[in-house]
C-alpha positions in Angstrom: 3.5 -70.9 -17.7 1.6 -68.0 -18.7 -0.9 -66.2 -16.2 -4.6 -66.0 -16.8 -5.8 -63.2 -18.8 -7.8 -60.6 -16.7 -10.1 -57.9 -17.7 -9.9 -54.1 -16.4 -12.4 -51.3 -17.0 -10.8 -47.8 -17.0 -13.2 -45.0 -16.7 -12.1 -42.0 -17.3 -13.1 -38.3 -16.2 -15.3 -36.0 -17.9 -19.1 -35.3 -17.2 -21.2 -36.4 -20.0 -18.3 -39.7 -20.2 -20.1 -40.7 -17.4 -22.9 -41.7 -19.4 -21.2 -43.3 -21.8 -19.6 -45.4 -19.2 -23.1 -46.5 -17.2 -24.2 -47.0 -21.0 -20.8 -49.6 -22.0 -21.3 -51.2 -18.3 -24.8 -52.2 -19.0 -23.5 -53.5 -22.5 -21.1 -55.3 -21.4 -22.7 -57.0 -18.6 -25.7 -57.8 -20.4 -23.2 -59.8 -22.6 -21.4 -61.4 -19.5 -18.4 -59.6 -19.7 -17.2 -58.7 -16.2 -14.1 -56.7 -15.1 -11.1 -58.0 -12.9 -10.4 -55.0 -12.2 -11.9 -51.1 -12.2 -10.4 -48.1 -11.8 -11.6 -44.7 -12.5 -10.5 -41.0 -12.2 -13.6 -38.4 -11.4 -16.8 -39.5 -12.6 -14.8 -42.8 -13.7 -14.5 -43.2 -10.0 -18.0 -43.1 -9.3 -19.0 -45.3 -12.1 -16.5 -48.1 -10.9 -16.3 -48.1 -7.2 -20.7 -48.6 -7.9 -19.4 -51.3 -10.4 -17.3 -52.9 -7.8 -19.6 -52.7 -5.1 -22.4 -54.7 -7.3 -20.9 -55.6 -10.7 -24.6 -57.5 -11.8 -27.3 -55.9 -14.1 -29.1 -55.4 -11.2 -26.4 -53.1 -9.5 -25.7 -51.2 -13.2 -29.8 -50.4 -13.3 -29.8 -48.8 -10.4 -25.8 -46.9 -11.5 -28.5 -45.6 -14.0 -30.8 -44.1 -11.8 -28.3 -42.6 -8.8 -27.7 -39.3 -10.8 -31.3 -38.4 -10.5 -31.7 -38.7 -6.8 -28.5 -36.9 -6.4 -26.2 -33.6 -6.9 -24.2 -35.8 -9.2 -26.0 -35.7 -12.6 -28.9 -33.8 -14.5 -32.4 -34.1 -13.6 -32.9 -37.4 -15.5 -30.3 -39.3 -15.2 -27.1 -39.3 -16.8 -29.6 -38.4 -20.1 -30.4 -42.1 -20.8 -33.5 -43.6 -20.8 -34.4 -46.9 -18.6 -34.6 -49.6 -21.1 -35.0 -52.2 -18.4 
């Protein structure tokens, strides 16, 4: 009998990848895709042990806004607007 499928986010290192990650997270939970599994290397880390902690919109709205109360990521954000 074959096992389940189960979904894993990888998020990979790299500064400005972090953006692109926080922006695919709020993608793919707005379409109710949610990961089994994350792992993450650098900025991957940070991105996926927030999205472990609270994998929910919610949680990847405020992913949005932690690099601009923080030594993290530019004055803004990780450069993307708050669409919510």
């Amino acid at each position: 009998m074959a096992a389940a499928a189960r979904t894993a986010f990888v998020l990979a290192g790299g500064g400005s990848l972090g953006a692109v990650e926080v922006g695919m997270l709020r993608v793919l939970v707005a379409h109710g895709v949610r990961a089994d599994l994350v792992v993450g290397a650098s900025v991957g880390a940070i991105n996926a042990a927030y999205y472990a902690g609270r994998p929910s919109p919610e949680g990847v709205a405020e992913l949005v806004r932690i690099p601009s109360t923080s030594s993290i990521g530019c004055k803004q954000g990780w450069g993307m607007p708050d669409r919510s």
